[in-house]
VOPAGU-2260 file (C-alpha; in pm, 1 decimal, decimal comma):
REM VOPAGU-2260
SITE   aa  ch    i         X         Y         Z
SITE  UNK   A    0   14481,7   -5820,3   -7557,7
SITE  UNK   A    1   14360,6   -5455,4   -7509,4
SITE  UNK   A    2   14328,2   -5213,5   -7784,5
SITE  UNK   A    3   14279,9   -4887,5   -7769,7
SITE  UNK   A    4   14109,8   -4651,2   -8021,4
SITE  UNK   A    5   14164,5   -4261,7   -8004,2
SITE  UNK   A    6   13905,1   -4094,4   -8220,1
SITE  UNK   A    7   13955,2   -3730,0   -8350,8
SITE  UNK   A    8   13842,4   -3420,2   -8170,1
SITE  UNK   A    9   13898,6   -3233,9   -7860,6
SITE  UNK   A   10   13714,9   -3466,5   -7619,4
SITE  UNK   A   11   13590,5   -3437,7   -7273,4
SITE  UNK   A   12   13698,7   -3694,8   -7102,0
SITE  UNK   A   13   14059,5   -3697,7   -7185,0
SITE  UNK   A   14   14018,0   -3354,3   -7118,0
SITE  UNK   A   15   14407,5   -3165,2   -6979,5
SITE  UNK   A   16   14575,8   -3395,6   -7232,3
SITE  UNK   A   17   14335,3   -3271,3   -7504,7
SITE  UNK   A   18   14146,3   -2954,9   -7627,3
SITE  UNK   A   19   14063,3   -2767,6   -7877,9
SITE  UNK   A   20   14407,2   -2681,6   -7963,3
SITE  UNK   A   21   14573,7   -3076,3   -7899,5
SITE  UNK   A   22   14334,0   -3304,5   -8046,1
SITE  UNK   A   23   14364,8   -3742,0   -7951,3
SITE  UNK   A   24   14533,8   -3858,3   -8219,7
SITE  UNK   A   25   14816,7   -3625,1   -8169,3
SITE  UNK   A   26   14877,2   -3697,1   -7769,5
SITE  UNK   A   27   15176,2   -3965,5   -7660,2
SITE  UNK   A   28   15065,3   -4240,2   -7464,4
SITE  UNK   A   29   15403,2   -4459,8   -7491,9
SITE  UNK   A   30   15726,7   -4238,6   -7398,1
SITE  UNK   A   31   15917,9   -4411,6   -7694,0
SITE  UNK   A   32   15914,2   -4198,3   -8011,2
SITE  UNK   A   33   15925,5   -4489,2   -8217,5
SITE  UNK   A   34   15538,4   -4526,2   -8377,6
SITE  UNK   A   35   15413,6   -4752,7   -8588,3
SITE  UNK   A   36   15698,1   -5038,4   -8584,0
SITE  UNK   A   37   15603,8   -5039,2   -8164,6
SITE  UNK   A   38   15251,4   -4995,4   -8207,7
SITE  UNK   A   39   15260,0   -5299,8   -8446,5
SITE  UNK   A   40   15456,9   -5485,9   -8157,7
SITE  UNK   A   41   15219,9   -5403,5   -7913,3
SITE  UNK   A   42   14919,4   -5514,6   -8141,0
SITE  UNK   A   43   15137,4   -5900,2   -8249,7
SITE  UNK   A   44   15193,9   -5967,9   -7888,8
């Protein structure tokens, strides 16, 4: 199991995807608009 943990802020390395204007916690990783009900699928399996 992987998990993945996006902290707040602009960052550096994730840096086209986000700046000062498009913080972490606000960029799409999955293409399914679906959020919490998938990320708790993701996390079960």
């Amino acid at each position: 199991m992987n998990i993945i943990l996006l902290s707040g802020g602009s960052g550096k390395r994730l840096w086209p995807l986000s700046n000062d204007i498009r913080s972490k916690q606000f960029i799409k990783i999955f293409k399914t608009p679906d959020g919490y009900e998938s990320m708790v699928q993701r996390v079960y399996r």
